[in-house]
N, C-alpha and C positions, 0 to 999 in steps of 0.2 A: 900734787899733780903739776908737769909743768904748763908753762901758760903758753899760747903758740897764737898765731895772729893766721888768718886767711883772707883773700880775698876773692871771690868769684870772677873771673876778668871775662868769660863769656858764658851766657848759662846757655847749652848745645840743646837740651830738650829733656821731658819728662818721660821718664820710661813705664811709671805706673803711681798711681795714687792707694796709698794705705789708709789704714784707721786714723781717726781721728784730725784729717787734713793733712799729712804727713805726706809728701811724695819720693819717689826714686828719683833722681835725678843724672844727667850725666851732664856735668861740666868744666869747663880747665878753670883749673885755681891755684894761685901763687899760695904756696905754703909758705909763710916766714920769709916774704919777700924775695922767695926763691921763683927759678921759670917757672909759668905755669906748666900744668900736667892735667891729662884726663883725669879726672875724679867718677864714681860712680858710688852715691851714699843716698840714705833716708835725709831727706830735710823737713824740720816744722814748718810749719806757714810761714812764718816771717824769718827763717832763714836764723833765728837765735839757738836754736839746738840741731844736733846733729849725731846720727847714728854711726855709727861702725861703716866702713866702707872700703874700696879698695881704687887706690892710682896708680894709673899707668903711663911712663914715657911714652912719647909718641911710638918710639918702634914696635915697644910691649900692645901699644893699642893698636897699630897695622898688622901683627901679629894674631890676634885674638879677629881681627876684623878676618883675615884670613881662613884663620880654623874655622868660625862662624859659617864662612860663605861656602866652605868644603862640606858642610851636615847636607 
């Protein structure tokens, strides 16, 4: 597995709380010292593990903020 570094540079807010103190998260995060990007994943409490999740550029995220606001 490759090793990859992140960092949280603002955490936007919690979407929901799962099992075992585990929350949804949405926040921009430098992948590999790259710009941040929206992020939207499971995180543990303390932020040491993490689930499967999906990022989006800002356009991909004004995008989806769109179709949202169209339902």
């Amino acid at each position: 597995m490759a090793n990859f570094e992140y960092e949280i540079v603002k955490s936007l807010g919690v979407i929901s709380e799962r099992a075992k103190g585990w929350t949804r998260e949405l926040n921009l995060i430098s992948w590999n010292g790259a710009a941040p990007k929206y992020d939207i994943r499971d995180w543990a409490p303390d932020h040491e593990k993490m689930g499967k999740g999906i990022t989006l550029s800002k356009e991909e995220a004004e995008t989806l903020c769109e179709l949202l606001s169209n339902q």
